[in-house]
Steps between C-alpha positions, in 0.01 A plus 500: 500500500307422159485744230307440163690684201346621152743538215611856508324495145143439713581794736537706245202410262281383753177383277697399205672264634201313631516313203924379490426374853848505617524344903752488721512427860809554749515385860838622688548408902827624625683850501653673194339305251480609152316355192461640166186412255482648135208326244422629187259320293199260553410225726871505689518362851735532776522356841736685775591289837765652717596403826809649655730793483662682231377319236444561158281425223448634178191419242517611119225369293349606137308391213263228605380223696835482722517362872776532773511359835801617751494409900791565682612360938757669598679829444760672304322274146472689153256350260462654152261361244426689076256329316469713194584763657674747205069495469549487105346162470141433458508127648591315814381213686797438719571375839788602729513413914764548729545342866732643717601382856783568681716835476672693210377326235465606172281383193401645176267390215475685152289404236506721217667506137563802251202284257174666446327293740771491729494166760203277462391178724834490685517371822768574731501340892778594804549406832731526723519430882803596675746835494699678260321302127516654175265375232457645155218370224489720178292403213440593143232390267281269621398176638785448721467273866800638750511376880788595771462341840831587755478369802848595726699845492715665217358315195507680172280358204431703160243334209480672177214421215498637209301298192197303579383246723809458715539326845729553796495294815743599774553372847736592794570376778826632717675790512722722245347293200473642123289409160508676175223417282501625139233392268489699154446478128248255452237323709369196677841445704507403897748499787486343803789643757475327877811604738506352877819595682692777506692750225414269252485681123293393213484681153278399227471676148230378221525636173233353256179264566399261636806404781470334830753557746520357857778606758454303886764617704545359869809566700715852534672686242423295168494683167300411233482650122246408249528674113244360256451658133279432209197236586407211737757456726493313803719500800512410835767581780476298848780531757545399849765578716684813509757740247366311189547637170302452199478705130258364238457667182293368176397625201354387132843646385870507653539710812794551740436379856470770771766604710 
């Protein structure tokens, strides 16, 4: 079954609307389906591909120039993506897609920002192929690169951008694995998180500009904390084997390690 949706704005304005040229397009195959497309604005595009049962995807878009993609195999998946979707702002241009196979899985992508022009030129990437994922991308301001691939069962893995021009890489691979991602108050800073193996936890926190973090964890159950404050910090975490235990913090000034 293939259904073409208008904005609800379209259906009720018809003619006027010619001109904002909103599309979206949802495909659902399966039983009990549900997906959920709201654009407001101009030149917004959304792409719908469910195939399955009980699944669920929701589509909030405003301002302009904003494009979501969201397929989902499987059934029981919830997919949720807001690009600028308070519709206050009066820019866009960004990118969200979702991939979903396997069962139960859960993802969400929000870019938006209490700023005039909200979220603009973010681009925010998630897949996951197995049962029971959580992913979570938020992002504020603009300019900011976040991808989230799981691959296994259970994994949880949360990015947050705030600033400008900020970059989050993560990779799982395994079962019952978690990464924290913070990125805020400045701009320019990038993460790389990879995790193969299983309940293996990874936190990294960047306050400032300009840091580079990378975290490789391959094993079971290794922890790994990364603080880094003020400007141009570097780190990188590797560890191999299993219940390892590392805690880096740096700063431009004096700051207690992490407990």
């Amino acid at each position: 079954m293939k259904k073409v949706v208008l904005s609800a704005v379209a259906l009720m304005c018809g003619a006027i609307m010619v001109a904002q040229s909103n599309t979206s397009d949802v495909d659902q195959n399966g039983n009990s389906n549900r997906s959920t497309v709201n654009q407001i604005g101009e030149l917004n595009r959304s792409k719908v591909d469910t195939d399955g049962d009980r699944n669920r995807a929701n589509v909030d878009q405003g301002s302009l120039d904003n494009r979501s993609w969201v397929k989902q195999v499987g059934d029981d998946n919830t997919a949720r993506i807001g690009q600028n979707d308070d519709y206050a702002s009066s820019v866009g241009d960004n990118l969200a897609k979702q991939l979903q196979v396997g069962n139960k899985n859960r993802a969400t992508i929000d870019q938006d920002s209490q700023w005039a022009d909200g979220t603009v030129n973010a681009k925010a990437f998630q897949e996951q192929r197995g049962n029971s994922n959580v992913a979570s991308i938020q992002q504020l301001n603009s300019g900011h690169y976040s991808s989230q691939k799981q691959v296994g069962n259970n994994n949880r893995a949360t990015d947050y951008q705030d600033g400008g021009g900020q970059r989050s890489l993560v990779l799982q691979r395994g079962d019952r694995n978690r990464s924290n991602v913070t990125q805020r108050a400045g701009w320019g800073s990038f993460s790389d998180v990879f995790q193969k193996g299983n309940d293996n936890i990874s936190g990294v926190n960047q306050n400032g500009a300009q840091h580079i973090s990378r975290v490789t964890s391959i094993g079971n159950k290794n922890r790994s904390t990364v603080l880094q404050n003020g400007n141009l910090q570097k780190s990188t975490v590797n560890q191999i084997g299993n219940s390892n235990v590392s805690n880096v913090a740096q700063s431009n000034s004096p700051a207690p390690m992490p407990n």
